[in-house]
C-alpha positions as CSV (number, residue, x, y, z in Angstrom):
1,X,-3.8,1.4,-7.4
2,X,-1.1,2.8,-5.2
3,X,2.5,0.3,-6.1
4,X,5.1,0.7,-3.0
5,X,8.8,0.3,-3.1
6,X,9.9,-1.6,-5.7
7,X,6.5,-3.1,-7.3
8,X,6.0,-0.4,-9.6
9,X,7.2,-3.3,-12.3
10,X,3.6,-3.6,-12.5
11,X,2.7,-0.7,-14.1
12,X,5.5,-1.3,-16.8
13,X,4.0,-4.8,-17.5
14,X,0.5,-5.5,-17.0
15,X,-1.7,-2.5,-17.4
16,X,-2.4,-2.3,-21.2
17,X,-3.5,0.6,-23.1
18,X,-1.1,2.4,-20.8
19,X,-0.6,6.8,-20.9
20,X,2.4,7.7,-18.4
21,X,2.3,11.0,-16.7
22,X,5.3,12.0,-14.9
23,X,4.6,13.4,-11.2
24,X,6.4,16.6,-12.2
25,X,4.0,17.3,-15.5
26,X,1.1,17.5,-13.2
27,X,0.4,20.6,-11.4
28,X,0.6,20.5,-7.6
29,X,1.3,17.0,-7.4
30,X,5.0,16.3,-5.0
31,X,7.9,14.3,-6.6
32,X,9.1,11.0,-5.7
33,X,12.5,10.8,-4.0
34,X,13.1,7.5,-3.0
35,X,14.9,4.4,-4.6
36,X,12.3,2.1,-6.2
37,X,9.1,4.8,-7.0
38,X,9.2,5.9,-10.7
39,X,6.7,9.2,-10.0
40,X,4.4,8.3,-12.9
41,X,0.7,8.3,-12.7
42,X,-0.6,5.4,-15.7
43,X,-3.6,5.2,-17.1
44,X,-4.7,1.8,-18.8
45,X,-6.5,-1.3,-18.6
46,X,-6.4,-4.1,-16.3
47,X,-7.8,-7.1,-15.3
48,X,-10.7,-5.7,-17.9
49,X,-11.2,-3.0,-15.9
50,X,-9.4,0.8,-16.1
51,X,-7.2,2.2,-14.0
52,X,-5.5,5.2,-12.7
53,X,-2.1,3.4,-10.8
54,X,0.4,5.5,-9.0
55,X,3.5,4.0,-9.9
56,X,5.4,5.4,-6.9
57,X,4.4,7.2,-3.7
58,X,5.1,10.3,-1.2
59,X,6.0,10.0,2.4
60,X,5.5,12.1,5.1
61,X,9.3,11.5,5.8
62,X,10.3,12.7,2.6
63,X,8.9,16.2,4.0
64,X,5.7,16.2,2.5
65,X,2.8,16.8,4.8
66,X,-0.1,14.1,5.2
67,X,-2.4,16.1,3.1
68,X,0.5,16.3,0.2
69,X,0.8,12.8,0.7
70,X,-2.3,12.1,0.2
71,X,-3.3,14.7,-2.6
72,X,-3.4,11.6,-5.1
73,X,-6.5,9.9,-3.2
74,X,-8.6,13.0,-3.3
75,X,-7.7,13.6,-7.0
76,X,-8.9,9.9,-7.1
77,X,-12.2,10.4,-5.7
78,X,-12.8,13.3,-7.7
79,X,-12.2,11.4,-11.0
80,X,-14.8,8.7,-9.8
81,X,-12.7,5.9,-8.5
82,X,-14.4,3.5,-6.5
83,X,-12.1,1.5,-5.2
84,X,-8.5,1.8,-4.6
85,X,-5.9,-1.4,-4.3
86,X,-2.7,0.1,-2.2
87,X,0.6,-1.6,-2.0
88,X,3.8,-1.4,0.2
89,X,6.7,-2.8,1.1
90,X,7.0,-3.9,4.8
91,X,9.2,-5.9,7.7
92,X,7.9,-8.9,9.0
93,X,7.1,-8.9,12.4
94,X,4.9,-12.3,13.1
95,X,7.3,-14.8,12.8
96,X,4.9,-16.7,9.8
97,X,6.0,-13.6,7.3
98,X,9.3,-14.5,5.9
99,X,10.9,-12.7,3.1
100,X,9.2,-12.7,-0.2
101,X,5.3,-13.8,1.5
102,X,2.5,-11.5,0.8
103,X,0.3,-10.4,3.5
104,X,-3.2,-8.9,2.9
105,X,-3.9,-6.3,5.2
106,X,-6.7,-7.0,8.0
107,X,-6.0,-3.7,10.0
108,X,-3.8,-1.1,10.6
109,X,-2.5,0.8,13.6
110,X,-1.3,4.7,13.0
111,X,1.7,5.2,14.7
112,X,2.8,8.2,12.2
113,X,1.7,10.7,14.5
114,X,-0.7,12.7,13.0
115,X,-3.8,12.1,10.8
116,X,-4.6,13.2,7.4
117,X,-7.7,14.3,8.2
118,X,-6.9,17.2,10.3
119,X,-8.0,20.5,9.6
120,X,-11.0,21.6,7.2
121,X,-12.8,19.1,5.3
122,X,-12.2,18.7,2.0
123,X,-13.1,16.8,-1.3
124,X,-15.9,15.9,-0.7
125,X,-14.9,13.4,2.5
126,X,-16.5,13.7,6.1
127,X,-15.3,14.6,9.4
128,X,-15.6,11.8,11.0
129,X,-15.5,8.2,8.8
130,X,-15.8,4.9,10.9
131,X,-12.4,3.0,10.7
132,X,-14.1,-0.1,12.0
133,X,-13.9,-2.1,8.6
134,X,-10.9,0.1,7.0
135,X,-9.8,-2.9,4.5
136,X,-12.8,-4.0,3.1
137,X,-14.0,-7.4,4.4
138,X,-15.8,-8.8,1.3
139,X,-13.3,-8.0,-1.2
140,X,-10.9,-9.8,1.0
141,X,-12.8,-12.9,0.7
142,X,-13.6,-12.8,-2.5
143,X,-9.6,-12.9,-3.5
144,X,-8.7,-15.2,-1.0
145,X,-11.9,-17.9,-2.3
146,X,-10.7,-17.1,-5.9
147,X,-6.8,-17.8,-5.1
148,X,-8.3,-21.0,-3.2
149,X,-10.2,-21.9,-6.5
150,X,-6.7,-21.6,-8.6
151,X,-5.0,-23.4,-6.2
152,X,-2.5,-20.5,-5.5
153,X,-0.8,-20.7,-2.3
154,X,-2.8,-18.5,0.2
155,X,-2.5,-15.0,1.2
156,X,-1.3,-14.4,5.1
157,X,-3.2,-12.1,6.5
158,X,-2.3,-9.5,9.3
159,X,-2.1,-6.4,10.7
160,X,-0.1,-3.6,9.4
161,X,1.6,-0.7,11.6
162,X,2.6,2.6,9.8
163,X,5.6,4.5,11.3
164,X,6.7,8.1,10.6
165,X,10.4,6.4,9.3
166,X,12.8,7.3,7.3
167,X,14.9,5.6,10.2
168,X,14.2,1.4,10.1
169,X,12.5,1.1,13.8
170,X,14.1,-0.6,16.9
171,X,14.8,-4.2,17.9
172,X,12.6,-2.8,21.0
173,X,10.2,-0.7,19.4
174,X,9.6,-3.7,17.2
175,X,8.8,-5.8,20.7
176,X,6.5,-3.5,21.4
177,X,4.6,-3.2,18.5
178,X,4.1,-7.2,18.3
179,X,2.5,-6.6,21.7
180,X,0.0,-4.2,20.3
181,X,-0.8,-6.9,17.6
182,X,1.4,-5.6,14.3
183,X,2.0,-8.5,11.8
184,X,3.9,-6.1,9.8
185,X,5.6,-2.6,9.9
186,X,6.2,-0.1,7.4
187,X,6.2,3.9,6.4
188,X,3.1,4.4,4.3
189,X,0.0,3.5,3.3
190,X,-2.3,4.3,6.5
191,X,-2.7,7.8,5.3
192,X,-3.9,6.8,1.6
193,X,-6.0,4.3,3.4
194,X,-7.9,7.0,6.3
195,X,-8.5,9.5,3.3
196,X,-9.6,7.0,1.0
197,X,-12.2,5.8,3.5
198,X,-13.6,9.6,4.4
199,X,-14.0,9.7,0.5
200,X,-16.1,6.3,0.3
201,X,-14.1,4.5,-1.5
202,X,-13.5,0.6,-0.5
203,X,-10.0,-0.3,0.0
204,X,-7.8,-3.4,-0.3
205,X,-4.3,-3.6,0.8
206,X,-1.2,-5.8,0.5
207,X,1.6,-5.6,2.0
208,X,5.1,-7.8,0.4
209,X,7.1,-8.6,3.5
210,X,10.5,-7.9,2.1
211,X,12.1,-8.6,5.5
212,X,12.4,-9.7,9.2
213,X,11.6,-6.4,11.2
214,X,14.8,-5.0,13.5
215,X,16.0,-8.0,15.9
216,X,14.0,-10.5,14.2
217,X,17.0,-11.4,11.6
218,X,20.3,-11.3,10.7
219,X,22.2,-8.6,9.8
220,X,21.6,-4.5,9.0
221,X,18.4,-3.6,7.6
222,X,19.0,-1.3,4.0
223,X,16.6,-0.3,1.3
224,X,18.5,-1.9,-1.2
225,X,17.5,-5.3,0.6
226,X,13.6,-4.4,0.6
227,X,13.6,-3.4,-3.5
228,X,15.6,-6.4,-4.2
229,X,13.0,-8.7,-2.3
230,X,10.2,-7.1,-3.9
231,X,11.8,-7.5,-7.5
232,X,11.9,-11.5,-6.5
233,X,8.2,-12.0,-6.4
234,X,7.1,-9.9,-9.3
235,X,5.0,-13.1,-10.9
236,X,3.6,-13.8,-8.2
237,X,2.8,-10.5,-7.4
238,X,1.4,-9.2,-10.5
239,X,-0.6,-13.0,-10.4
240,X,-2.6,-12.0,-7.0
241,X,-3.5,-8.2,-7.9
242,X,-4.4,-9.3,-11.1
243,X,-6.7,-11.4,-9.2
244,X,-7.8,-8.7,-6.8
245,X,-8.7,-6.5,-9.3
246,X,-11.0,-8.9,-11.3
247,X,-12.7,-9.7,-8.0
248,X,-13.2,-6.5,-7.1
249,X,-17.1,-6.4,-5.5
250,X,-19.3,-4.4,-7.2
């Protein structure tokens, strides 16, 4: 699992069994800089299955390249993880997503700039890997029929956009992108995503729409605002990848 800003609460109070390895202990790996990722890789058990959860990110805007970024996805595959469950925190751009709604990812769109693929191929992922079904389709179902069966309010679904950041985007960039289809907008997670899938392994994402993207509300946008919004729906959050996890297809 890969926890975005401000969920790594998770990691402090679900996975049992749990070993915490700061970032910094382990050779190679970047450090976290930003407000709201502890830099801890945890061990443990959850949902009856184990896990390896990165409780905190990298960013390409931190000044870490999309292969540093992505380091912890490789190191994933090569430990034998199969699947991989990655998180963010990200503005609302369909006007459905309100603060505090989770949206699980459909699709993405790459608008960091680059690709994490480029250059030689290495552990053990392949040139070329289709894209076409990037957030795997029956695990998606499987959550949202099991969420339906608990009579949990549903999931919205959507499309998520990755930008480069650290700057919060443009009242007109963010007209644009909801005319190229974005539900949602954020700095992260397409990269872990594109590597995951050259390594095979099946990918779900959600995304916890801490705000209304530029124009769309009131006021500045600040990073204090998307870790307090995130904080808010810790039950419900740790309730639906709880879930995910224990419906993971085999």
């Amino acid at each position: 699992m890969v926890l975005g800003s401000g969920l790594g609460f998770l990691a402090d109070r679900v996975i049992a069994e749990a070993i915490r390895i700061p970032y910094g202990d382990i050779d190679g790996f970047p450090q976290s800089t930003v407000e709201g990722h502890a830099g801890c890789l945890v061990c443990g058990t959850f949902a009856g299955k184990r896990v390896l959860c990165m409780q905190g990110r990298f960013h390409h805007y931190e000044g870490y390249s999309l292969k540093e970024v992505t380091l912890p996805i490789r190191c994933m595959a090569a430990l034998g993880v199969e699947a991989l469950i990655v998180t963010n925190a990200a503005g609302g751009i369909s006007t459905s997503l309100s603060p505090g709604r989770l949206m699980l990812i459909s699709d993405h769109i790459n608008m960091i700039g680059s690709n994490p693929l480029i250059g030689p191929v290495t552990g053990g992922g392949i040139r070329f890997p289709d894209m076409s079904f990037a957030y795997c389709p029956e695990w998606r179902k499987a959550l949202r029929d099991r969420l339906s069966e608990m009579n949990e309010e549903g999931l919205a679904e959507g499309v998520y956009l990755a930008v480069s950041g650290p700057s919060f985007e443009t009242p007109a960039e963010i007209r644009a992108f909801a005319r190229l289809g974005a539900d949602a907008v954020g700095m992260s997670t397409v990269p872990e995503v594109i590597v995951a899938r050259a390594c095979g392994l099946r990918v779900l994402g959600i995304s916890c729409i801490t705000n209304a993207a530029a124009g769309l509300g009131e006021g500045e946008l600040s990073h204090e605002d998307v870790t307090e919004t995130s904080e808010k729906v810790e039950a419900t959050f740790c309730s639906v990848i709880q879930t995910a996890a224990a419906v993971m297809p085999a």
